[in-house]
PLY file of the C-alpha trace (Angstrom):
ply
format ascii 1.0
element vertex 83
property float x
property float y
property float z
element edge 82
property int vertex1
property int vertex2
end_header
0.88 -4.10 -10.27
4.15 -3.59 -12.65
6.53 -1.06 -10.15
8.35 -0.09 -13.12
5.84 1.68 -14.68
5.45 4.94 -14.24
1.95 5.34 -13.74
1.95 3.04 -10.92
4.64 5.26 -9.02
2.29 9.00 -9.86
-0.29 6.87 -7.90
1.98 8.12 -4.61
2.85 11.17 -5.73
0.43 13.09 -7.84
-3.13 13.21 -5.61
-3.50 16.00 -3.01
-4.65 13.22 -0.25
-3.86 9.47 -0.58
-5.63 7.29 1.56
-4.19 4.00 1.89
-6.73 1.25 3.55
-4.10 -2.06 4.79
-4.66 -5.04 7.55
-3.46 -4.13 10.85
-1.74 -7.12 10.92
1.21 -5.23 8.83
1.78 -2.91 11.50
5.48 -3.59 12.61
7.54 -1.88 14.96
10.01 -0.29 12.96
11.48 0.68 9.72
13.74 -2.62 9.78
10.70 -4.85 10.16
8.87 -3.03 7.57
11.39 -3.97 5.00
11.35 -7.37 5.71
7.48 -7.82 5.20
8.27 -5.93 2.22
11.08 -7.62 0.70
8.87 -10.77 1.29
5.68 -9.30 -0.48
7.64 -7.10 -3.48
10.42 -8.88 -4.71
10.93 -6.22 -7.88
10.50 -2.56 -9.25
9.97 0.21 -7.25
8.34 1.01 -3.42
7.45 4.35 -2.39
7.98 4.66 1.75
5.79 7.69 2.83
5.70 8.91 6.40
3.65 12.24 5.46
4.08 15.36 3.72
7.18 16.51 2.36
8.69 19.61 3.38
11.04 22.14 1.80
12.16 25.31 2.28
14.55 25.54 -0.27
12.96 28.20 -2.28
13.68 31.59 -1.00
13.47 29.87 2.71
9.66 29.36 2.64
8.22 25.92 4.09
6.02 24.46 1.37
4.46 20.89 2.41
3.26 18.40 -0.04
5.97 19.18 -2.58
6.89 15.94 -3.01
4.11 14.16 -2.52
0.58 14.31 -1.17
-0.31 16.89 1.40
-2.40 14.93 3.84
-1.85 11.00 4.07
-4.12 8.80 5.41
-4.39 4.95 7.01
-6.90 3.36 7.66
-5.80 -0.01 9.56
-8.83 -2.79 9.67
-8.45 -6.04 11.48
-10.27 -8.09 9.25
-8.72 -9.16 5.74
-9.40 -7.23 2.82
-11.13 -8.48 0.25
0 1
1 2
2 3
3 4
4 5
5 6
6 7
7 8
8 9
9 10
10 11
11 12
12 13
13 14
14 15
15 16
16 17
17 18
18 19
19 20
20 21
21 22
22 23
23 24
24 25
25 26
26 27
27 28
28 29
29 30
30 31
31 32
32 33
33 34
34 35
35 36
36 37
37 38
38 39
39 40
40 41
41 42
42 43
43 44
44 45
45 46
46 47
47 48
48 49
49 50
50 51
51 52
52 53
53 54
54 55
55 56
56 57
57 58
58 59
59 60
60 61
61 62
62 63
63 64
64 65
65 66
66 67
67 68
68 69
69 70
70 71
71 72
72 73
73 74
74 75
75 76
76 77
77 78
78 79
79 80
80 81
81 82
């Protein structure tokens, strides 16, 4: 998938729920390790790093979650390969 185009990147951003189905086998202790699988795998254009909902309160001091994003996120982790 081209990362520079832009309706690659609304994929993230757009859906009220994204559910994202990977191999347990990228599951990595940390944010440092992550990049490294993913600097291996994605060597161009853009990555979108989601750890949940968004949340703001910068209009008129009222938490809104999901701004940014997706409200609920999802993973399912499998152990067998994907196919």
């Amino acid at each position: 998938m081209d990362g520079y185009a832009i309706e690659h990147r609304l994929v993230s951003m757009l859906p009220p729920l994204h559910i994202v189905f990977m191999n347990s086998n990228y599951i990595v202790p940390g944010v440092n390790e992550a990049f490294e699988v993913i600097s291996k795998v994605f060597n161009r254009g853009y990555i979108s790093f989601i750890t949940g909902p968004s949340r703001t309160a910068d209009i008129e001091r009222v938490l809104s979650i999901g701004v940014h994003g997706p409200c609920r996120f999802v993973i399912i982790a499998v152990d067998e390969e994907i196919n």
